[in-house]
Phi, psi and omega in degrees: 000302154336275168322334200272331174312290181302271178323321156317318141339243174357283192298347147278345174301302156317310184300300142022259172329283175310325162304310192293277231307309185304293170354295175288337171300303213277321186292330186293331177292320159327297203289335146355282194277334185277350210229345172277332192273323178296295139320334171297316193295280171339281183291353156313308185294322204295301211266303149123083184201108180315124171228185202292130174295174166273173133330129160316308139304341128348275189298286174344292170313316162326267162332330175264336180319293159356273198301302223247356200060175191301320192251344163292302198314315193275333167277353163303307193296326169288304185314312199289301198276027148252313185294347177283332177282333169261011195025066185198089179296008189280323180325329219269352203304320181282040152288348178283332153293357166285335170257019175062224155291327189286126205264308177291317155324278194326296199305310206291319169300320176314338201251325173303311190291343181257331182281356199257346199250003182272324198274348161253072165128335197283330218270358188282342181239133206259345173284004196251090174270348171300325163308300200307297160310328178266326144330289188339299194286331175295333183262010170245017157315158171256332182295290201274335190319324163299310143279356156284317151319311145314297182331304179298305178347296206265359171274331157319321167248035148259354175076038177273314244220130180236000000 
């Protein structure tokens, strides 16, 4: 019994183990893609020569760790990519309950939500200026302005944002 113990004991330990490797692997790979997306940003400005992004939701996640930590960021990021494969953003609305009272988490979903329904698709209709406008103000926010402004970057260097 003792012995069935003691090995169980191990293999969870192993498992353990193997989570944290992963963990750190998965931060190393953020901080990666975040430090590649930067450098991408840079040679836009040097050369005014379009080069390759990271995928969007990559940079999205990245980018929300910071606020939300790692796994509210990849599921804000999953919810915005299931509700855009059903074309229907109302799904995303109990993402607010995650951020509870805290008013800057609501602005910071807000914004997010918008640049992500701006860049698949709002920037296609030139009459829908409510995306555009609402982007505009998360980024002269004092709170969320700092990532609605990453954001505009980068719709700026797929050349969606003018």
């Amino acid at each position: 019994m003792s012995a069935n113990i003691d090995a169980l004991i191990a293999t969870l330990e192993d498992l353990q183990l193997q989570v944290v490797k992963s963990f750190q692997a998965t931060c190393d790979l953020a901080a990666i893609v975040k430090e590649q997306q930067n450098q991408q940003q840079v040679q836009v400005v040097a050369i005014n020569e379009p080069v390759e992004l990271a995928p969007f939701n990559a940079f999205l996640t990245v980018e929300l760790t910071p606020f939300f930590g790692a796994k509210e960021a990849t599921m804000i990021v999953e919810k915005l990519r299931r509700c855009r494969a059903i074309a229907d953003f109302r799904y995303f609305i109990p993402m607010y309950k995650m951020a509870g009272d805290d008013l800057k988490k609501r602005q910071l979903l807000k914004a997010v939500s918008a640049v992500y329904r701006y860049k698949f698709g709002g920037y296609k209709n030139p009459e829908q200026y409510s995306l555009r406008s609402e982007i505009k103000y998360a980024a002269a926010c004092d709170d969320c302005g700092q990532l609605a402004n990453i954001l505009v970057n980068r719709l700026k260097a797929e050349g969606l944002w003018k």
